[in-house]
N, C-alpha and C positions, 0 to 999 in steps of 0.2 A: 703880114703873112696871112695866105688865103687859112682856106680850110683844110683840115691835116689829112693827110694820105696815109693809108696802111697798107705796107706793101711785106709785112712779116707772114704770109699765109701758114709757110712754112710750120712757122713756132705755132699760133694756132689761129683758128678761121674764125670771125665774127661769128658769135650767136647767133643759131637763124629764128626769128620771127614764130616759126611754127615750132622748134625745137620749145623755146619760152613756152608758148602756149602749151604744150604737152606738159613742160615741168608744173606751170600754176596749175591746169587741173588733175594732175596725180597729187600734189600734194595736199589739196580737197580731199582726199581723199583719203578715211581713217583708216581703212582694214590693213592686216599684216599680210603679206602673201601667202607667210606658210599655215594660214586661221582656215578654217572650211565654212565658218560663217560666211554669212551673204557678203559683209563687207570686206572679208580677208580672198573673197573669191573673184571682187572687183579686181582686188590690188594683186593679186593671179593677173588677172585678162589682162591688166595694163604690160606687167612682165613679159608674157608670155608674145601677148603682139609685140613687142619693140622684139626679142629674141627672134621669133620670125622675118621682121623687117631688117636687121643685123643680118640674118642668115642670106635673105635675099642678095644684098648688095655686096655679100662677098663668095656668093656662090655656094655654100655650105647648107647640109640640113639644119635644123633649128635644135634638135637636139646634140648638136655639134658643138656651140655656142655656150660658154661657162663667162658670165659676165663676172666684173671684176674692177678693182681700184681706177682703173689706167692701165696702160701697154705696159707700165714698168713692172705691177705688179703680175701681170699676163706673163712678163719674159722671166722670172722668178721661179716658174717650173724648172728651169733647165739646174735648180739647186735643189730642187728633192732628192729625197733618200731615193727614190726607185729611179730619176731621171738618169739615162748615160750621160758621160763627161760628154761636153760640147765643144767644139774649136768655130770659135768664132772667126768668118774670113772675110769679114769688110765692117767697116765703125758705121755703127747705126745710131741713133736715138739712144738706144737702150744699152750699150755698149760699156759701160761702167757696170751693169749686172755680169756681164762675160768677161769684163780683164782680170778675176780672180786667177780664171784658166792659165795654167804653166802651157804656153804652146812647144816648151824646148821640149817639153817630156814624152816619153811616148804615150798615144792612146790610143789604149786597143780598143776593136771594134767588137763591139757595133758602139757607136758615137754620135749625138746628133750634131750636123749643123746647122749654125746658128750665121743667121746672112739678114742684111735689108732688101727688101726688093727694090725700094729704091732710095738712095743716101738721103738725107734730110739737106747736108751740102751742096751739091752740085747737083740734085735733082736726075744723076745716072741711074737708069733702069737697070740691074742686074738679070741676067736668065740664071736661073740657078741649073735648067739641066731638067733630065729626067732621073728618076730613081724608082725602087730604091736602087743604091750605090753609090749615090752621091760620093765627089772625092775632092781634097784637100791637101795637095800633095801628093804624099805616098798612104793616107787616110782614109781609108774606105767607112762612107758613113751611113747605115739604115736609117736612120731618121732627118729630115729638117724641118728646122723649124725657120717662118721667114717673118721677120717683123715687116706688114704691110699700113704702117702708120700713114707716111705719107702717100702711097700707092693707091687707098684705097678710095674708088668716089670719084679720080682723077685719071684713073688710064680702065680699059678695061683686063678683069683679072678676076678669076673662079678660083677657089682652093679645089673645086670640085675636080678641077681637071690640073692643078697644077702639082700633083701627085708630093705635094708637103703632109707633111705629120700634125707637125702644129703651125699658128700663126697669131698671131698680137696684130691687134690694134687698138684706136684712140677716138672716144667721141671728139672730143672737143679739135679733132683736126678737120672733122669735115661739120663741123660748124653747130657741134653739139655741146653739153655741156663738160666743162673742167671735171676731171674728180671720177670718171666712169669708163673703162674700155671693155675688151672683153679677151677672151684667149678662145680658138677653136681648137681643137682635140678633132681629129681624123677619127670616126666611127671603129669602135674595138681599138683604139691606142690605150694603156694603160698608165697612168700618169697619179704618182700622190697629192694629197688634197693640200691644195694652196693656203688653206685656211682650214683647222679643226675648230668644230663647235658642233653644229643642229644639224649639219647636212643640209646644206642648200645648194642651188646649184648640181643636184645630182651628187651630193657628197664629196663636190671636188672643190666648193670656195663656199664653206661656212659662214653665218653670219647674215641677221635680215638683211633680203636686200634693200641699194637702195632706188626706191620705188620712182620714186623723181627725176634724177638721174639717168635710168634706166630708160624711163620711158621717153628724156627727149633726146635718148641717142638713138630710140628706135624711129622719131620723128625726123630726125638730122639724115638716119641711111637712107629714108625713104626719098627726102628730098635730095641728097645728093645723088643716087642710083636715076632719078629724073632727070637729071642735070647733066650727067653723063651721055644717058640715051639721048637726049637732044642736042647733043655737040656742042654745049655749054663750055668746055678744055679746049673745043678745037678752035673758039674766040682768045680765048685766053693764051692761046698757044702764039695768033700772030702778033697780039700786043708782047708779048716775050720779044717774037724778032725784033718787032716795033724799035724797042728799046733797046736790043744790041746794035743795030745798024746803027741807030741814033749815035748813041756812045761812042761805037766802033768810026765812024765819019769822022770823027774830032779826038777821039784821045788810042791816039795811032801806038801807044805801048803798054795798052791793057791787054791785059788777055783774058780769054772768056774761056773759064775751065769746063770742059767737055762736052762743045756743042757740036762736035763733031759723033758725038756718040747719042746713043739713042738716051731721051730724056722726059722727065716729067714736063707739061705742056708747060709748066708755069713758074720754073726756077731759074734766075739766072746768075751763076757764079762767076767775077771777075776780080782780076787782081790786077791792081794798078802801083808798080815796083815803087818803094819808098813813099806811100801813104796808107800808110798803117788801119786797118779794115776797123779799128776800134774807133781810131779818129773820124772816120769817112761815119759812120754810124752817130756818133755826137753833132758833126756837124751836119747830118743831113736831118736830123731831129729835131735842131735847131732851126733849122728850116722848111720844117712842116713834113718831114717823111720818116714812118717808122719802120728801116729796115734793119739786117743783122750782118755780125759779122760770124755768126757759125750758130751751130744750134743750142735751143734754152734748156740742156737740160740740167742746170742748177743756175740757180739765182746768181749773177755776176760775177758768174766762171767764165773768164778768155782763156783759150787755149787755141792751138793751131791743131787744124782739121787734123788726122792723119790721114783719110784719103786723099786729101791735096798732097801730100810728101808722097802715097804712091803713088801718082798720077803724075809724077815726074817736077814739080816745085820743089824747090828748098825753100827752107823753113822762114829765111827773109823775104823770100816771093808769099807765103802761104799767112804769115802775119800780114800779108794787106789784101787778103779776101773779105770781098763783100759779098753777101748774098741778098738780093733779091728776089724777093715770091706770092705772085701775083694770085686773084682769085674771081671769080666769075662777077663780083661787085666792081673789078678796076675797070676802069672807061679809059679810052684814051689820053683823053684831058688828064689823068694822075698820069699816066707814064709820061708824057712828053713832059710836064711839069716837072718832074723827077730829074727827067734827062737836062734838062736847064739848070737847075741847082746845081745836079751833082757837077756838068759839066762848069758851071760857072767856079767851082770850089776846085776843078781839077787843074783848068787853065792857070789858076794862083799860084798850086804848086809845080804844077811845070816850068812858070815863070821865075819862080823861087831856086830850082834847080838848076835855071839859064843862066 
């Protein structure tokens, strides 16, 4: 077996180079941020630029920008004492924060919703629309809020103009570190504090920051916001086709969940009836490639997508979704290699089924 291919971008992006180098020299670095000594006003600058470089790459002011655990903890507003009920209208990432919500009940408005811009699954771009008004039904909603985990880095998209309230995301998706996201707040939204303690954060997520963290996600926006402007996705985008034609050529009863609709450059969802997407991920690990069969948000949780059941699968179709998800590191030599395995493990079980 060659050398191992990672095709999970999805779940999270390679540490990049320069994000590291940001982590090693903050953590050089003694001062507290909230100290006004010289060296607590270092570990300010360091904060404060990564907040800036955050704010750049998602179109938002810097003082918009409430950094924090990760997107789970970011999407955790919508259970404060002052937040409106939220009806969440598509499974994202973060979707286990929102299925407490009774959707049979009523909720009156004003409500926020709560949507992915784009699924972590099948890599569909959502429009959520203009607002306020936002609706859900028969739900008229003043606020949303849009988790842009995967979204962000990867397609272009401003909060500034995409008239949401709130929005989450994730260092470590665009190639930053585990352990650090951030949540934006719309200028004048009123929102309770994530975290009581010292006030940090603007009094809205308590708690030194952390300094490290912090600063190689502000390394990670920088370079991914580069990477964007220089059509670094729109590479990525034809190794995607690359790799459905391939597939699609030879295994004539897979289907490729929602490439007909508009998509992240770099996801590819397909389901192959009667090989179960849990198996196809073993063996394809076994043979040097790390893909998934849905998203990581708990450690060796299988379950079936729900947006694959609304997207028209039943649930024996949507237990053999595979997903793949490419990143500006994959060359063609990984995809075509992929495409040879897998197909070599497909042709078995078609013959198995003969």
């Amino acid at each position: 077996m060659g050398e191992r291919v990672y095709l999970d971008w999805n779940a999270t992006a390679p540490l990049r180079p320069v994000a590291r180098a940001a982590m090693i020299d903050a953590m050089d670095r003694v001062g507290n941020p909230s100290s006004v000594h010289a060296e607590g006003r270092v570990a300010r600058g360091l904060v404060e630029r990564a907040r800036a470089s955050v704010a750049e790459l998602v179109g938002c002011k810097p003082s918009e920008v409430v950094f924090t655990s990760g997107a789970t903890e970011a999407a955790s507003v919508l259970r404060s004492a002052t937040a409106h009920a939220a009806v969440c209208v598509q499974e994202t990432a973060h979707d286990c924060l929102w299925a407490h919500l009774d959707l049979g009940r009523a909720v009156e408005r004003p409500a926020t919703l709560a949507m992915g811009l784009a699924n972590s699954e099948t890599g569909v771009v959502t429009d959520p629309g203009a607002g306020p008004g936002w609706t859900y039904g028969d739900i008229t909603c003043d606020s949303l809020l849009l988790d842009v985990v995967q979204a962000a880095g990867r397609i272009p998209w401003s909060f500034a103009w995409s008239g949401a309230t709130l929005a989450i995301l994730s260092a470590h998706k665009i190639g930053g570190p585990k352990g650090v996201g951030a949540l934006i707040v719309r200028e004048g939204t009123d929102i309770a504090a994530l975290q009581l303690g010292g006030g940090q954060e603007l009094g809205r997520r308590s708690g030194t920051e952390n300094v490290a963290g912090i600063a190689g996600f502000g390394a990670a926006a920088t370079a991914a916001l580069e990477e964007l402007n220089q059509g670094a996705w729109l590479n990525v985008e034809k190794l995607r086709n690359i790799l459905e034609k391939t597939l699609a050529s030879e295994a004539k009863e897979t289907i490729f969940v929602g490439n007909d609709l508009d998509r992240l450059p770099n996801t590819s969802c397909f389901v192959t009836p009667g090989w179960k997407g849990e198996t196809q991920v073993m063996q394809m690990d076994l043979a040097g490639f790390a893909v998934s069969s849905g998203s990581a948000c708990s450690s060796g949780k299988v379950k079936v997508p729900r947006v694959l059941r609304a997207m028209g699968l039943d649930d024996g179709q949507a237990e053999c979704a595979l997903r793949v998800s490419l990143g500006p590191e994959t060359t063609e030599e990984n995809v075509l290699r992929f495409c040879e395995a897998w197909l070599k493990q497909e042709r078995k079980i078609r013959d198995r089924a003969a």
